[in-house]
C-alpha positions as CSV (number, residue, x, y, z in Angstrom):
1,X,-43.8,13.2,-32.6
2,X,-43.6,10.3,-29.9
3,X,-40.6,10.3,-27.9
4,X,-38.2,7.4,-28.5
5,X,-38.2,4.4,-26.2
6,X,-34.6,2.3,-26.0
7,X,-35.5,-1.2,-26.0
8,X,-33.2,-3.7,-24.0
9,X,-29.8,-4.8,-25.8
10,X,-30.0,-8.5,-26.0
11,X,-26.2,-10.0,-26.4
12,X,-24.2,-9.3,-23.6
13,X,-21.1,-8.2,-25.9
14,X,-23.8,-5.8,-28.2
15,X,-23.4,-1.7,-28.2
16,X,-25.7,0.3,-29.7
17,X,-24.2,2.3,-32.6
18,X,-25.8,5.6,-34.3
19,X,-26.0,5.9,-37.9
20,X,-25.8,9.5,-38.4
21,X,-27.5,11.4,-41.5
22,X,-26.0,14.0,-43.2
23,X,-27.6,17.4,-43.2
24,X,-27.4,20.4,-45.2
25,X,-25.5,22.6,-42.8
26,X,-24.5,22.8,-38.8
27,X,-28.1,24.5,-38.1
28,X,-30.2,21.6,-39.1
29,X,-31.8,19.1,-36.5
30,X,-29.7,15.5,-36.8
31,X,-31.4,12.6,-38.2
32,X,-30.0,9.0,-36.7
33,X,-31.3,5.7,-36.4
34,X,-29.7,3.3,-33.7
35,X,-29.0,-0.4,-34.3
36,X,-27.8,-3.0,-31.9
37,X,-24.3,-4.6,-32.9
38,X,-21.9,-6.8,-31.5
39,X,-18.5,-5.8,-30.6
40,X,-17.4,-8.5,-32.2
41,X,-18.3,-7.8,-35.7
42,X,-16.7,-6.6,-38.5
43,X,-18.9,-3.1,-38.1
44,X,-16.6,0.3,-38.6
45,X,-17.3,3.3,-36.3
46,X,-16.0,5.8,-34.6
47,X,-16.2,6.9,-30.9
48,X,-16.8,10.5,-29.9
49,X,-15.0,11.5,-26.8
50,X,-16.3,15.0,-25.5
51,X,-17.9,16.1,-21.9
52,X,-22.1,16.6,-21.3
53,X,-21.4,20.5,-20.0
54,X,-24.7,21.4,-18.5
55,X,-26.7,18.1,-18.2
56,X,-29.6,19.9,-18.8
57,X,-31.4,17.9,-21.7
58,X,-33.1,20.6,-23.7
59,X,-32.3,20.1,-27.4
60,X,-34.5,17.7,-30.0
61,X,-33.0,15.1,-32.5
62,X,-34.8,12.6,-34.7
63,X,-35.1,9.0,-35.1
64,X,-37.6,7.7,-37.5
65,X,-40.2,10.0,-36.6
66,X,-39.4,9.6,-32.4
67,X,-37.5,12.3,-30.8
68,X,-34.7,12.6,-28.0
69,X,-33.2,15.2,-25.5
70,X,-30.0,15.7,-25.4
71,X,-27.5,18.0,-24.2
72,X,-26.7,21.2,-25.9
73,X,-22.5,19.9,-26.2
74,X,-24.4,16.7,-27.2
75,X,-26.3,18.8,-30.1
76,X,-23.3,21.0,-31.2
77,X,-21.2,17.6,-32.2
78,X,-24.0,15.9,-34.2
79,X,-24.5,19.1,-36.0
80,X,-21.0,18.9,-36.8
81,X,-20.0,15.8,-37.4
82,X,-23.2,15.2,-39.4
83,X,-22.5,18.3,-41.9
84,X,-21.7,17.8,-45.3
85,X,-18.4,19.0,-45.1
86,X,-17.6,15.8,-42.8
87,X,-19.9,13.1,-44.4
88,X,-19.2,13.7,-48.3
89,X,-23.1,13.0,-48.1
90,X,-23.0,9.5,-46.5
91,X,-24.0,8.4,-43.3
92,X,-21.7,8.5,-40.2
93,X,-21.6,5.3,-37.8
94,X,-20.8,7.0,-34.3
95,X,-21.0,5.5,-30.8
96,X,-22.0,8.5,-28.3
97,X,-22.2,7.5,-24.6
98,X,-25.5,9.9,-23.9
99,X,-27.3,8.7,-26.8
100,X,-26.1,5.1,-27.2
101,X,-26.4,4.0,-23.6
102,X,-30.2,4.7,-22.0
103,X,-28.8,6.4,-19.2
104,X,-32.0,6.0,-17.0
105,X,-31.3,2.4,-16.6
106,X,-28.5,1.8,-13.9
107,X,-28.2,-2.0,-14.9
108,X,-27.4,-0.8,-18.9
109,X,-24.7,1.7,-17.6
110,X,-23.6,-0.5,-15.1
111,X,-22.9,-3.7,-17.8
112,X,-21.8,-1.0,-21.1
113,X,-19.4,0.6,-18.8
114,X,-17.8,-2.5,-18.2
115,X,-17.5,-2.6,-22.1
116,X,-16.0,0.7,-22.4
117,X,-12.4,0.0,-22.8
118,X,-13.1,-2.3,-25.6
119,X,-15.8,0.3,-26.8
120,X,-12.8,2.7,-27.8
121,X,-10.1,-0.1,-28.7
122,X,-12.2,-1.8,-31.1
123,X,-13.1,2.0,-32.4
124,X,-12.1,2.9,-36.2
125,X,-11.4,6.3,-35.1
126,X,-11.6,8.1,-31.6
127,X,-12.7,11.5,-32.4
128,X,-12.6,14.2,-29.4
129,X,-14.6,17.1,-29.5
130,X,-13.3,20.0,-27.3
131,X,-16.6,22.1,-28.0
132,X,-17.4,25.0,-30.8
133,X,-14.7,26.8,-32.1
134,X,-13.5,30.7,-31.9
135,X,-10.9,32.6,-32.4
136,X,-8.7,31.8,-30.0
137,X,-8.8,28.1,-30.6
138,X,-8.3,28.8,-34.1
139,X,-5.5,30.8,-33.5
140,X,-4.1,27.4,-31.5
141,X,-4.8,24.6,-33.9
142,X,-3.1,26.9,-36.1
143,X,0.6,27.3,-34.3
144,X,0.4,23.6,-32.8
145,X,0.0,22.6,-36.2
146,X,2.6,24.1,-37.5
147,X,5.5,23.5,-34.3
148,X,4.2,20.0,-34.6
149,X,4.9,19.4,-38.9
150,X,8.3,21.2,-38.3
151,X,9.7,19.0,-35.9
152,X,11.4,16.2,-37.0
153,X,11.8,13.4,-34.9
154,X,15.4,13.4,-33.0
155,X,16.1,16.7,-34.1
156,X,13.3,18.5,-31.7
157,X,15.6,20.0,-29.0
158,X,17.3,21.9,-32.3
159,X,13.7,22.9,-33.1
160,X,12.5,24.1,-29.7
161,X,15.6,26.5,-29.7
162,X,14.3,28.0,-33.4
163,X,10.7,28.2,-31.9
164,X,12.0,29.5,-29.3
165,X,14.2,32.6,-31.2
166,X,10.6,33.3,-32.8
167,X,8.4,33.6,-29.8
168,X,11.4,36.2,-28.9
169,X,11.5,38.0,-32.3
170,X,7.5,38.1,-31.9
171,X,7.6,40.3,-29.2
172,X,5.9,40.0,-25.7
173,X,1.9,41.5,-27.1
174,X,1.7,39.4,-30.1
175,X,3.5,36.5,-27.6
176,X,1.2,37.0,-24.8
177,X,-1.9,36.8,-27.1
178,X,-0.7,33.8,-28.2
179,X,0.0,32.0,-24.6
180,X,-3.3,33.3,-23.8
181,X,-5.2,31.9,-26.6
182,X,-3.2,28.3,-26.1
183,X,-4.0,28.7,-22.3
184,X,-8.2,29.2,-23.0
185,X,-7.5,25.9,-25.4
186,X,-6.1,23.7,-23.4
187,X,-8.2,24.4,-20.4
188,X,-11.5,23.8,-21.5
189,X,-13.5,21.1,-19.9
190,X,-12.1,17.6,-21.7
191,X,-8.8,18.4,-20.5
192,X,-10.4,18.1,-16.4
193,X,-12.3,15.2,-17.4
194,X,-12.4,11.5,-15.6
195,X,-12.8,9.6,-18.7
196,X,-10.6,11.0,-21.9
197,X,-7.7,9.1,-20.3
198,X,-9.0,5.5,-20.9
199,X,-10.6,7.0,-24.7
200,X,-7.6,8.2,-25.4
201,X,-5.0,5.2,-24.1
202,X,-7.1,2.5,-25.9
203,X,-8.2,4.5,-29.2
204,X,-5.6,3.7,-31.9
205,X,-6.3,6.7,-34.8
206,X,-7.4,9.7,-32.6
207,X,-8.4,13.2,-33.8
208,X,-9.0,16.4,-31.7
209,X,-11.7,18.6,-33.3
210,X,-12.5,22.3,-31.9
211,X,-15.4,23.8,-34.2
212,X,-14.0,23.4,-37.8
213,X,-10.4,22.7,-36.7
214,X,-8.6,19.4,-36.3
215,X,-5.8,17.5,-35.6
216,X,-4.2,14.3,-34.9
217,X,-3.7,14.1,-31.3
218,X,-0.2,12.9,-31.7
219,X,0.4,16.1,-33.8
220,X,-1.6,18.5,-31.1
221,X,0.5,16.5,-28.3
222,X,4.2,17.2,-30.0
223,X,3.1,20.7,-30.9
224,X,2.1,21.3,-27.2
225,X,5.4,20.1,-26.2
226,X,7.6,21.7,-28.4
227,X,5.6,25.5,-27.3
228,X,6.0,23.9,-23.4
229,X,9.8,23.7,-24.0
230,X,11.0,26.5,-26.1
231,X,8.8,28.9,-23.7
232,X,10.0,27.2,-20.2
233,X,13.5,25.0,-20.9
234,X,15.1,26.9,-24.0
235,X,18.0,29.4,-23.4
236,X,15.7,32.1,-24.2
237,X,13.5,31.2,-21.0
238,X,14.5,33.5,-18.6
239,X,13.9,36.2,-20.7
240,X,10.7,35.7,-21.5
241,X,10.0,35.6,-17.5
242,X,11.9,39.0,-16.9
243,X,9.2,40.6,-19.8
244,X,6.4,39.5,-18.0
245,X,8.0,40.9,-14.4
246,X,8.7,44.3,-16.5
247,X,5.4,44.6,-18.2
248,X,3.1,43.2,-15.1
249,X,0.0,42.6,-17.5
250,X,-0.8,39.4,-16.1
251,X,1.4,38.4,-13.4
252,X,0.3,34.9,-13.3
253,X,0.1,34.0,-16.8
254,X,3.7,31.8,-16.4
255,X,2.3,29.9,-13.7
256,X,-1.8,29.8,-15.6
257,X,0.5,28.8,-19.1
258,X,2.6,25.9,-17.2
259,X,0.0,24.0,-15.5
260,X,-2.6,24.3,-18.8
261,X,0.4,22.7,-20.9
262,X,1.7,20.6,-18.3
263,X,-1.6,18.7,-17.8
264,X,-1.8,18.4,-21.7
265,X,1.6,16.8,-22.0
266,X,0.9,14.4,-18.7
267,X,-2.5,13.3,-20.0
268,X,-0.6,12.4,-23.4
269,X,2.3,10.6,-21.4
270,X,-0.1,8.6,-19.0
271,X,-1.1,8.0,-22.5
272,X,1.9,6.5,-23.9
273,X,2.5,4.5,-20.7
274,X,-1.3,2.6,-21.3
275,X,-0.1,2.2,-24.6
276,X,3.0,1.0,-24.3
277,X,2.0,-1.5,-21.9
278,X,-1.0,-2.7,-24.3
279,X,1.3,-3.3,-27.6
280,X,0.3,0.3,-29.1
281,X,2.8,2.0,-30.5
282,X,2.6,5.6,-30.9
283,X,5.3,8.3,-31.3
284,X,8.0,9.0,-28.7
285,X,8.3,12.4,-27.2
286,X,11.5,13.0,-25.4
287,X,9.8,12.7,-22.0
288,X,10.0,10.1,-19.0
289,X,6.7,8.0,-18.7
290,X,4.8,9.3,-15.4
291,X,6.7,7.4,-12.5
292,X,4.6,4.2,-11.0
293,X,3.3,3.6,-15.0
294,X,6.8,3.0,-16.3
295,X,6.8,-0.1,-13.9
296,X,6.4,-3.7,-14.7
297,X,3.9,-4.3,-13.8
298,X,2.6,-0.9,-13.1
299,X,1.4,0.8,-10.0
300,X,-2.8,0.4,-9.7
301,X,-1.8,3.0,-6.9
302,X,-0.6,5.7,-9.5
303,X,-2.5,5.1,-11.3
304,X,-5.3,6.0,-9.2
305,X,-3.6,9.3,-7.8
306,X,-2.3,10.6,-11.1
307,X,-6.0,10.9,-12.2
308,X,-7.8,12.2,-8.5
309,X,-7.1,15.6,-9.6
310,X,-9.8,14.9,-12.6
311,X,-13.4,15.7,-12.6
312,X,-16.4,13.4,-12.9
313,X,-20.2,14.2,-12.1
314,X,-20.7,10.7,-10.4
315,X,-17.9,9.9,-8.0
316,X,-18.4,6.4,-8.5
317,X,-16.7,7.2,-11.7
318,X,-13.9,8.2,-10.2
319,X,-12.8,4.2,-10.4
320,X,-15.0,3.4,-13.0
321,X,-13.6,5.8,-15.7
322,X,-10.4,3.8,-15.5
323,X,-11.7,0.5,-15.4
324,X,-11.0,-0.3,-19.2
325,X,-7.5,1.0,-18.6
326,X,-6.9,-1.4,-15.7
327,X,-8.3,-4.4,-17.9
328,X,-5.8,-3.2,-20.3
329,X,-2.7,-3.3,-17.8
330,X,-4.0,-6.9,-16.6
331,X,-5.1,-5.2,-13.4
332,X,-7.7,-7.6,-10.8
333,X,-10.3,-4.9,-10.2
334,X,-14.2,-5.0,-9.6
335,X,-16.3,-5.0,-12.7
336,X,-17.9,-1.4,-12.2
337,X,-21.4,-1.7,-10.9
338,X,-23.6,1.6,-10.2
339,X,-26.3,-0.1,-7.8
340,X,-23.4,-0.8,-5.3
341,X,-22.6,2.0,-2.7
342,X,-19.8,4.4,-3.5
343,X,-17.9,3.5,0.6
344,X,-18.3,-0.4,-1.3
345,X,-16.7,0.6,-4.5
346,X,-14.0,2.7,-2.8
347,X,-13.2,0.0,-0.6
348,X,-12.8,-2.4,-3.4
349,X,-10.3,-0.2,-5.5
350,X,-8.5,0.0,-2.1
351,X,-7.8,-3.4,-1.8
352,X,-7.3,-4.4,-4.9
353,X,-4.6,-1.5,-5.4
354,X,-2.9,-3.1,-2.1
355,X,-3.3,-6.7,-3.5
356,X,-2.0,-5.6,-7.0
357,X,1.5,-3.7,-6.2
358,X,2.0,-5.4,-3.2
359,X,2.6,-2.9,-1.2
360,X,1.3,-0.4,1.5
361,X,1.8,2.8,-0.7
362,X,-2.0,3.3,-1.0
363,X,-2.0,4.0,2.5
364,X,-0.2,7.5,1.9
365,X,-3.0,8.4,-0.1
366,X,-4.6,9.5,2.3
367,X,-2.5,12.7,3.1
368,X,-3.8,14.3,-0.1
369,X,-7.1,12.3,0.1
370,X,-8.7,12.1,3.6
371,X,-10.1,8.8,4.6
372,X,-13.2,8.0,3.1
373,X,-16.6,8.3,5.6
374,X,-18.5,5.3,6.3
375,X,-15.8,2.2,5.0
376,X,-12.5,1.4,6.6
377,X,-10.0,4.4,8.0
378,X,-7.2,3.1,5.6
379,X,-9.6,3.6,2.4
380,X,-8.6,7.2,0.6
381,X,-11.6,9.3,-0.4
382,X,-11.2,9.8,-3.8
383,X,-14.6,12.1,-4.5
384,X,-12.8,14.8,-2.1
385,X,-10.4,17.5,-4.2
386,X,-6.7,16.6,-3.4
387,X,-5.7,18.9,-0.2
388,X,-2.0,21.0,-0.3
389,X,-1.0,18.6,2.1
390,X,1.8,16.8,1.0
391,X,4.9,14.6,2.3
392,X,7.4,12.4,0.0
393,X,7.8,8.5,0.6
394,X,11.1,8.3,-1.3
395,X,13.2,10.7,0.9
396,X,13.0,8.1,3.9
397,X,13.7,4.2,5.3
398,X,11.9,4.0,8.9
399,X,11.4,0.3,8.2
400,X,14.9,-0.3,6.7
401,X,14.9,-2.9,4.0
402,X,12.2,-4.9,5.7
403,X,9.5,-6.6,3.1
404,X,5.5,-5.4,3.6
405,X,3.6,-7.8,5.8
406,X,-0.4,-7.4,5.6
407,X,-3.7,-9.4,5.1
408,X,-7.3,-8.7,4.6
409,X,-10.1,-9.9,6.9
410,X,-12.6,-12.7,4.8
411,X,-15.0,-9.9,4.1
412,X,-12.7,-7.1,3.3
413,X,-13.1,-4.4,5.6
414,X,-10.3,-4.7,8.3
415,X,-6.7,-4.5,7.0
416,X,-4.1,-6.3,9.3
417,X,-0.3,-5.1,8.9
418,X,2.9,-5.9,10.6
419,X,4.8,-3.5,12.0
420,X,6.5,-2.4,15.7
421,X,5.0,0.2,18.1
422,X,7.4,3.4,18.4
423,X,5.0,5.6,21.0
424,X,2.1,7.7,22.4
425,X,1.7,11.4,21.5
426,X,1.5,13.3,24.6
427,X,1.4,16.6,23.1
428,X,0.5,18.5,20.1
429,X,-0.6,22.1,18.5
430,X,-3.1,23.3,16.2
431,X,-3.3,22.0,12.9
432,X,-0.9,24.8,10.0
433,X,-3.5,26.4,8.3
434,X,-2.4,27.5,4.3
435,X,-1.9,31.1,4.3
436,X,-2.9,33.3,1.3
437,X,0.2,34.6,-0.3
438,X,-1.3,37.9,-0.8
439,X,-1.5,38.0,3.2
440,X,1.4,37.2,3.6
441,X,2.7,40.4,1.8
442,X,0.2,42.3,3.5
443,X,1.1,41.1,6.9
444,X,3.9,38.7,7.4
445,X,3.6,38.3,11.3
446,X,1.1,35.8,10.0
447,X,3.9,33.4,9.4
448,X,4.4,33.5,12.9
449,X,1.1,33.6,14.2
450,X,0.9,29.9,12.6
451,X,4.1,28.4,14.4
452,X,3.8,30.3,18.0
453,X,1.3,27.7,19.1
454,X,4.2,25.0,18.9
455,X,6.1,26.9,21.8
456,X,4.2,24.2,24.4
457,X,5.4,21.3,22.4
458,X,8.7,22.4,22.3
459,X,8.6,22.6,25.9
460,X,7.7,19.0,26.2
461,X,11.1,17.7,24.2
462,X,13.7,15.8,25.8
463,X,15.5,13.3,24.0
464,X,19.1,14.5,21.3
465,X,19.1,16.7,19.2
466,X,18.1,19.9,21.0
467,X,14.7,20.8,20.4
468,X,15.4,23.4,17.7
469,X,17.3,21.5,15.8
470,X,14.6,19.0,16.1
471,X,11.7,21.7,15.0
472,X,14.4,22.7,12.1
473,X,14.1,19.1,10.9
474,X,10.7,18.6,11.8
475,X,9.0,21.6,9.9
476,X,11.6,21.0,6.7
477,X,10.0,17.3,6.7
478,X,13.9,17.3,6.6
479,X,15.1,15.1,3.5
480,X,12.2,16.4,1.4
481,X,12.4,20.1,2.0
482,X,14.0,22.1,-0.7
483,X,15.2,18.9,-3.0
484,X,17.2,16.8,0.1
485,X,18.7,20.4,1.0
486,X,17.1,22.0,4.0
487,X,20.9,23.1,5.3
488,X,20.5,25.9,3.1
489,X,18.3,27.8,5.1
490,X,19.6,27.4,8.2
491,X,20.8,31.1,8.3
492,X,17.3,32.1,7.4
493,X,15.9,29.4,10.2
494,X,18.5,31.2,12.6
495,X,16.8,34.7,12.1
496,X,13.4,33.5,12.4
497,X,13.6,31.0,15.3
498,X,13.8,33.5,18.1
499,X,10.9,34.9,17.1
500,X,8.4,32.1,17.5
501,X,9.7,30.8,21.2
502,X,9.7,34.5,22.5
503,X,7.4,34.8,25.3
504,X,6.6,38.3,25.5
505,X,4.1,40.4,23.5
506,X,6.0,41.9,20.8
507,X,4.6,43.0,17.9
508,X,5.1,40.1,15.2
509,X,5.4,42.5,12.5
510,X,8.1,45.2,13.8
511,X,9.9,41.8,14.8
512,X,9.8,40.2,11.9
513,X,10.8,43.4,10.0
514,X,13.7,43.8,12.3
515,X,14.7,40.4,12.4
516,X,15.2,40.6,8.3
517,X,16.4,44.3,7.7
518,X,18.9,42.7,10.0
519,X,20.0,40.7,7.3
520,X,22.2,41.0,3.9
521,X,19.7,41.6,1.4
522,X,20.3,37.6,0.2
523,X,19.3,36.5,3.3
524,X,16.5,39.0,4.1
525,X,15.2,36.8,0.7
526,X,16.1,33.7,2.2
527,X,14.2,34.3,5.0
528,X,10.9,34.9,3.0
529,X,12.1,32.3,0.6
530,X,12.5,29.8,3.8
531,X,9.1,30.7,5.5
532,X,7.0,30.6,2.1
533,X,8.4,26.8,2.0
534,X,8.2,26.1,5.7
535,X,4.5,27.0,5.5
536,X,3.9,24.9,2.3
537,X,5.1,22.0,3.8
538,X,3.4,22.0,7.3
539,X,-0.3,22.9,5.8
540,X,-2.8,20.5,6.8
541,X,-0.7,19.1,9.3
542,X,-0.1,19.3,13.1
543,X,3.0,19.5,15.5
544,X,3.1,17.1,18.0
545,X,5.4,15.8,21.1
546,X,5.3,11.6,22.5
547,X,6.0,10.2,25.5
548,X,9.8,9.6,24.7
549,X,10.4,12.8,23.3
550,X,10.4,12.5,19.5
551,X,9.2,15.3,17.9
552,X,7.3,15.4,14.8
553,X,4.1,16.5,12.3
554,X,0.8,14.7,11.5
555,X,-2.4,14.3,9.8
556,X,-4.2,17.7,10.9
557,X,-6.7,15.3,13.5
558,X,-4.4,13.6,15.5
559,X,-5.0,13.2,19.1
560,X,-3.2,13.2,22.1
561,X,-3.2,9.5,23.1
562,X,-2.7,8.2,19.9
563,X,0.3,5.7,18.8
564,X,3.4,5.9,16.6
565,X,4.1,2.7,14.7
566,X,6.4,2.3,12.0
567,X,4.8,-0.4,9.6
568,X,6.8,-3.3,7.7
569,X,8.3,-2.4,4.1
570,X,6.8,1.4,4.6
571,X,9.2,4.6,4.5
572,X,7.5,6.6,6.9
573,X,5.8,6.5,10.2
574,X,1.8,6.2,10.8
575,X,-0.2,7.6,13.3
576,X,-3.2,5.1,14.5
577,X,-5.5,5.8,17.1
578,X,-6.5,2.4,19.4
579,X,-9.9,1.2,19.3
580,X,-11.3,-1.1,21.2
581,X,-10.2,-4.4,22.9
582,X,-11.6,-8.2,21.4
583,X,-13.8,-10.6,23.6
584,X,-10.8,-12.3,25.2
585,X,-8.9,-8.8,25.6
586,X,-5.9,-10.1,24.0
587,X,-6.0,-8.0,20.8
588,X,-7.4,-4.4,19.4
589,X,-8.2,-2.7,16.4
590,X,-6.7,0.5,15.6
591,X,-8.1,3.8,12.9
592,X,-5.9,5.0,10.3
593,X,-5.1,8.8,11.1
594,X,-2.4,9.1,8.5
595,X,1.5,9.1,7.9
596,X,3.7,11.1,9.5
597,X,7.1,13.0,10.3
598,X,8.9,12.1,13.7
599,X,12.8,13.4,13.8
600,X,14.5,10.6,15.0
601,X,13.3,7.5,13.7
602,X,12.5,8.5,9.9
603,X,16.3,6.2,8.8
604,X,15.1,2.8,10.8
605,X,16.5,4.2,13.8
606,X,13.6,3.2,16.1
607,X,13.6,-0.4,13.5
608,X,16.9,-1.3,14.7
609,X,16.2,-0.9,18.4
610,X,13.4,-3.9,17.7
611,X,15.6,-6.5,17.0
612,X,12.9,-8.1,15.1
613,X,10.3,-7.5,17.6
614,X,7.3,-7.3,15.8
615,X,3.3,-6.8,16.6
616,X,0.3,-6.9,14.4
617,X,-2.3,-4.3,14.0
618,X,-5.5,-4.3,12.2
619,X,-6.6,-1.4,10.8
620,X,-10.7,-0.8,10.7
């Protein structure tokens, strides 16, 4: 046989569709023919929503005597959904990205991505396929299907409470089988995937099949959610935590079992927010919508960061993936375009995120994100995997209730914000390194090992408070430590202080241990409690001193030299680092490093002392 050869789609608003034979059974080679329609017409199909897996192309299908590679996940759905049992004998109409789109032509991808949102809205049916079924996905479909039919809308919380008494009455084997089965389920590839976000915001019927299994994916989504609470926010709860601590089979399967039904139940409710935004209506779970989506209009910025976490095997796609979703919300982005360069297309998202909300929160991005090489310091790198480093916006007002002032140079690239200049850093210590937990237990003189290096900073502090209270506030990230509470481990902070300003060479451990056998047993937790927390919050970042003594904690690559500004309209300090000087010597251009902590000014201290006094600074 001759291999088949896609020929150009003609109308600019045409998709190739494939009509899909049936077959005898799931082992025999599919048999499809692929036609050219407009999205525009009256044709029925459905969508498949899946992931490639291994993009290896080494199975055969059929088309009129031509054959085409595809992917082994791509094989295992046509075989399915081309069965007899699926068909009742007549031919499917399904529109599959890796067959329907010739994906060695850039310019085709480029201009049927840009169709994709209305690809799945205009869809019949969004079918997902989570891969081949066994027996622990049977075993799921199974239970969600049944916690899902018995709860009746308004009355789940009673429900959850009966499901609840019944995961107890099961026992914790026959319990921990189950979690464990639900757990390999819900994390299998789809679930980490770019894409299923805008298929599954703009589908209207949607059905999630695993091998011969299936459900609607409001049914699979309420199912999930009544299992998430009855096993984490029922009165039974605790209990089923102090069996797992008893029977130590799988110490992390609470932590494993929360996250894979947490990102089930925040991929349905980013979900909900597309679709209530778009005039879908769906069924209600008692859940708040993701915060930045429940907005009107939304945020283009949460968007972006509540889907960075998600895989894609082209980072380009990254922005791409959520281009029909953006269209959806009314959102001004680029029309996605694969010959332009990914520093281009981040730069792009960048500014239109800005331009959209108005406002300068994209630039905290860039904690979690790192600045993207080769485009402007104040565009996030979205292709990198989110970093622990973290720091809240909402806990703080360094710019009181001042409006955000910015503009965008003709071409783009440079970013000029209003703001006031706070100070130079004159001092700072190594960047906190995250510590493994497990050697932390082994050795916890490591906790101290991390800190010790800060002794010269403190050192170099002279302006109110003293300079431990000022490292107390500074390492708590104060307001945001501990839910707005960091006063409750000032005992613990007490013990432990002493330790990392000492000067001589004692032995971190036999200190340490001393400093919490010292303690009542409450406290001797506290203390572990405090430092576990201490060292969350300070990874990725490093302690530094300025010129007039405020003390704080920065991006992990700040520099001595560099400036403290406070920007218009933004909660938190920035770090920038001076470039170099225009032709006349009047102005200069600064680099992004990143927000920042700095006791003393975080409450529009240092904004009062202005009086209005403000400067620009363009950021390239």
């Amino acid at each position: 046989m001759s291999t088949y050869e896609y020929q150009p789609i003609q109308d600019p608003r045409s998709i190739r569709v494939l009509h899909l034979e049936p077959s005898a059974d799931h082992e025999s080679t599919p048999r499809y023919i692929l036609k050219e329609v407009s999205l525009d017409s009256s044709l029925e199909y459905e969508a498949v929503s899946y992931t490639w897996g291994p993009p290896e192309r080494t199975e055969t299908i059929n088309s009129e005597g031509k054959t085409l590679l595809v992917t082994k996940n791509c094989m295992q759905l046509l075989q399915h959904f081309g069965g007899k049992a699926h068909t009742n004998g007549i031919p499917r109409t399904l529109w599959i990205d890796a067959i329907c789109i010739n994906q060695e032509s850039a310019d085709e991808r480029t201009r049927q991505v840009q169709l994709m949102g209305d690809v799945y809205g205009k869809a019949k049916r969004v079918l997902i396929w989570l891969g081949e079924g066994d027996e622990e996905s049977a075993s799921t479909f199974s239970y969600i299907s049944e916690y899902a039919q018995s709860a009746i809308p308004g009355r789940e919380l009673v429900y959850i409470e009966q499901l609840a008494l019944r995961l107890r009455i099961m026992g914790y084997y026959e319990r921990h089988q189950l979690m464990n089965a639900v757990i390999k389920t819900t994390t299998r590839p789809w679930f980490t995937r770019m894409w299923p976000l805008q298929e599954l915001a703009l589908g209207t019927e949607i059905v999630v099949h695993c091998g011969d299994n299936s459900l609607s994916w409001n049914s699979f989504a309420r199912g999930i959610h009544c299992l998430y609470q009855a096993y984490y926010k029922s009165t039974y709860s605790r209990l089923f935590e102090q069996e797992e601590l008893r029977e130590k089979m799988n110490g992390n399967m609470k932590t494993l079992m929360c996250t894979a039904l947490d990102d089930v139940l925040q991929l349905d409710l980013k979900r909900r927010a597309v679709a209530t935004k778009t005039g879908l209506t769906i069924p209600d779970l008692p859940e708040a919508l993701p915060r930045g989506l429940d907005t009107d209009p939304p945020s283009l910025t949460l968007l972006l960061r509540l889907n960075h976490h998600k895989h894609c095997t082209d980072p380009k796609d990254k922005i791409f993936a959520l281009y029909g979703v953006t269209q959806a919300l009314q959102m001004e982005m680029s029309k996605p375009d694969y010959a332009n360069s990914l520093e281009k297309i981040y730069t792009d998202a960048a500014r239109a995120a800005i331009s959209h909300d108005k406002n300068l929160l994209l630039l905290h991005t860039i904690i979690t994100t790192g600045r993207m090489p080769g485009a402007p310091s104040w565009v996030p790198n979205w292709k990198a995997p989110p970093t622990l480093t973290v720091m809240q916006t909402q806990c703080y007002n360094a710019a009181k209730d001042s409006e955000p002032e910015f503009s965008f140079s003709p071409d783009g690239q440079r970013l000029t914000i209003t703001g006031i200049y706070v100070d130079e850093i004159i001092s700072r210590a190594g960047a906190v390194t995250p510590i493994d937990p497990m050697d932390i237990e082994q050795d916890p003189s490591k906790l101290l090992e991390v800190f010790r290096p800060m002794r010269a900073c403190l050192s170099r502090h002279s302006s109110p408070p003293s300079p431990k209270e000022a490292f107390f506030r500074t390492i708590t990230l104060d307001g945001a430590f501990d839910q707005g509470d960091p006063e409750r481990f000032r005992d613990a902070f007490e013990r432990w202080f002493p330790l990392v300003i000492e000067d001589t060479k004692t032995d971190l451990y036999t200190a340490l241990a001393s400093a919490l056998d010292a303690g009542s047993g409450d406290l001797s937790q506290d203390v572990g409690i405090f430092l576990s927390k201490v060292t969350a919050n300070m990874a990725g970042k490093a302690y530094f001193v300025t010129k007039k003594g405020y003390v704080g904690a920065g991006m992990h690559d700040l520099e001595v030299g560099d400036s403290l500004v406070v920007f218009s309209g933004v909660s938190v300090p920035y770090i920038l680092r001076r470039g170099k000087m225009d032709e006349e010597g009047r102005h200069c251009t600064y680099t992004l490093i990143g927000p920042a902590y700095a006791h003393g000014i975080m409450y529009g201290q240092a904004w009062d002392k202005t009086h209005g006094q403000l400067e620009e600074f363009t950021l390239v």
